[in-house]
N, C-alpha and C positions, 0 to 999 in steps of 0.2 A: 504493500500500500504506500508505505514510502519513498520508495524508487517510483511510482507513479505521479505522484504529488511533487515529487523534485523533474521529471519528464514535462511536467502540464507545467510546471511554473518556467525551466527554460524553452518550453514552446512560446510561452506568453510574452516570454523577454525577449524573444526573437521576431515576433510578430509587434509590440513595438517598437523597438530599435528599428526596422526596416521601415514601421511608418514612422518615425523620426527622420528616416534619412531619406524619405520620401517627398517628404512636407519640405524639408532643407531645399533639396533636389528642385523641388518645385517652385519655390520662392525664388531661389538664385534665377532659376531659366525667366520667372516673372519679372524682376530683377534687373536682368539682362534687355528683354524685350525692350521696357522702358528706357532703355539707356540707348538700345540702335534705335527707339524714334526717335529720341532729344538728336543724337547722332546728322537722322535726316533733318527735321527741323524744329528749334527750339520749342517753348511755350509760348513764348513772346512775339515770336513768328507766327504760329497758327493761331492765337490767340488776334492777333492784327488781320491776318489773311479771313476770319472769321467775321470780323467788324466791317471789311469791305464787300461783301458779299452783298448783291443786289438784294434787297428788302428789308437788308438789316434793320431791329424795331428795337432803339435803345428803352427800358424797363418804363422810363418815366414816359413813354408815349405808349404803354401798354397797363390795359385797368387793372388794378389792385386786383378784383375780381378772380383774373383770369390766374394770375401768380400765383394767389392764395390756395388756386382750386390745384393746381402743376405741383405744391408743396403739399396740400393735403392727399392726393392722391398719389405722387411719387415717390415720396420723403418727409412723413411730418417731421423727423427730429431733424431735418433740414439745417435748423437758426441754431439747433443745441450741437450738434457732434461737429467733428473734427475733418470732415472729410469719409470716416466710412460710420458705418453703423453696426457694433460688436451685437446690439440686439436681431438686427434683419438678417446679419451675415449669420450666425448661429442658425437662426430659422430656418433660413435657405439649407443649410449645409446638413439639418436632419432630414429635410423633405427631400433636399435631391439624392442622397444617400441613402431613403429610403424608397425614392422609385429610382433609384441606379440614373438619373439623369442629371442636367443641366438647367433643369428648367426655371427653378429660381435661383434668381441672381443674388436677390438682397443685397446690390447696388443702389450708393446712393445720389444724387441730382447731378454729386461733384463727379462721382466714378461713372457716371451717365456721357459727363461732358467729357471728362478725358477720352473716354472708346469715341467718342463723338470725332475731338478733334485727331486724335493720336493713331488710333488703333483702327482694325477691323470688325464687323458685327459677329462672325464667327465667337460661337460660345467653348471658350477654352479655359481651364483652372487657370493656364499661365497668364493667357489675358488678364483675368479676375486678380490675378494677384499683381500683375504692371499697371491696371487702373488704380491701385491700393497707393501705391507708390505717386502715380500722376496726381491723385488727389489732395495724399498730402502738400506737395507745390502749389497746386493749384489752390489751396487753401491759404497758402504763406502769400501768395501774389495779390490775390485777388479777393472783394468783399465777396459775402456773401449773396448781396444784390445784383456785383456784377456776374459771380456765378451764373445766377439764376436768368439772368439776361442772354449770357450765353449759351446756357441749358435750351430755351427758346427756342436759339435762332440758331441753332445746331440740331437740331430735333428733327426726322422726317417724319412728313405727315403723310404718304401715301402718293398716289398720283403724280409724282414725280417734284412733289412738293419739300423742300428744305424749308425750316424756318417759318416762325409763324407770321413773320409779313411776307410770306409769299403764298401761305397757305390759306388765310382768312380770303384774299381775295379770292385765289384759286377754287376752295371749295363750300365757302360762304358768301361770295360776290361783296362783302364788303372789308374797310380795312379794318387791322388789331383794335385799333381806338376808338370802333365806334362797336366792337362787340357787344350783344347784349351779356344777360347772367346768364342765361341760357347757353346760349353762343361762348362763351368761356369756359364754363365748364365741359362743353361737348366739347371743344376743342385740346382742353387738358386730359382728357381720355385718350385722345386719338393715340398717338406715340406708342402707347404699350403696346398694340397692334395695327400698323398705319393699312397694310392690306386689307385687313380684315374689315374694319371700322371708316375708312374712307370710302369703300365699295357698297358696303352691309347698313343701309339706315338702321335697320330694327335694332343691328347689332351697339351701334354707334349710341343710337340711344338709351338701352343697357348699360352701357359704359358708363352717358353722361349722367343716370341713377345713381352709379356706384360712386362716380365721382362728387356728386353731391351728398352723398352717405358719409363718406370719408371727410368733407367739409365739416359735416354738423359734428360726426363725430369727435374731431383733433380743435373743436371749437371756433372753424372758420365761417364766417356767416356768406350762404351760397346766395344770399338776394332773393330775385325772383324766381332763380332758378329750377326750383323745386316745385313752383306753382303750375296749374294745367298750364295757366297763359305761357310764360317760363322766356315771352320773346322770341316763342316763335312764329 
């Protein structure tokens, strides 16, 4: 029984140790990543290359509304963490673990905007762990407001749409600034799935539900948005 008990224990220390050097393994190559994008082009460069982009909508020409609803549905500890989120990442990391996948990220608005400017949409651990890294910078450079500005206008919405001044008009015929409550929060849905939800009214609508759940929820007031009228 002893000779069993001492087998089972250096199996155990051998099955961590190897996820030790797994996780090491992992982080360095995430690590890595991040350093050949800075490599190609700074932050400060895609950060600028970002700002010149046809429709670019700087924050204070875009309603409160629509921000609040982008923070309550994407990342409410947005204004509180650091760049990532130890609560969402954790979450993610049992669920995908327990369906063997990728599926949630528990990325947060800042690790949104780095794969945004830096990286590709391909869902890869290494990635997930060079957005960890991008974010912290991206935190030391840059407010939070202007984060969330560039979260925006770095965003696809579907249709071949970048950014939300090219998107309001493109699939609401009017611009960012004159969106309803309605119209804000449908449009802070879009992003989690721009195919789906640019194509799909019914679906888009569901969305813009959820998105006002999540408002009331994290204490954001969704307007009219939730009413039948709603502006539309």
């Amino acid at each position: 029984m002893n000779a069993f008990v001492r087998i089972v224990k250096r199996l155990l220390l051998v099955v961590c140790l190897a996820a030790v050097i797994a996780c090491a393994v992992t982080v360095w190559e995430g690590y890595s990543m991040y350093r050949d994008a800075l490599a190609a082009h700074s932050i400060e460069q895609v950060v600028e290359d970002a700002r010149n982009q046809p429709g670019y909508t700087p924050a204070d020409e875009l309603p409160q509304r629509y921000l609040d609803a982008v923070v309550a549905v994407e990342d409410h500890r947005f204004y509180s963490h650091g760049g990532i989120d130890l609560i969402a990442i954790c979450r993610a990391a049992f669920n995908d673990l327990r369906t063997l996948s990728l599926r949630e990220g528990g990325s947060t608005i800042t690790q949104q905007l780095a794969k945004n400017l830096l990286f590709t949409q391909d869902k890869r651990f290494t990635r997930k762990i060079a957005e960890v890294f991008a974010a912290f910078d991206l935190e030391a450079a840059y407010t939070k407001r202007e984060i969330l500005e560039l979260y925006v206008n770095t965003s696809y919405f579907g249709d071949g749409y970048t950014g939300i001044g090219r998107a309001a008009p493109g699939l609401l015929g009017t611009s960012p600034a004159r969106m309803t409550d309605f119209e804000c929060t449908l449009m802070a849905g879009i992003p989690n799935a721009p195919s789906v939800f640019s194509e799909d009214p019914d679906a888009a609508l569901a969305r813009q539900r959820v998105v006002v759940q999540q408002m009331e929820k994290y204490g954001f007031d969704p307007g009219d948005a939730g009413s039948a009228e709603g502006g539309q």
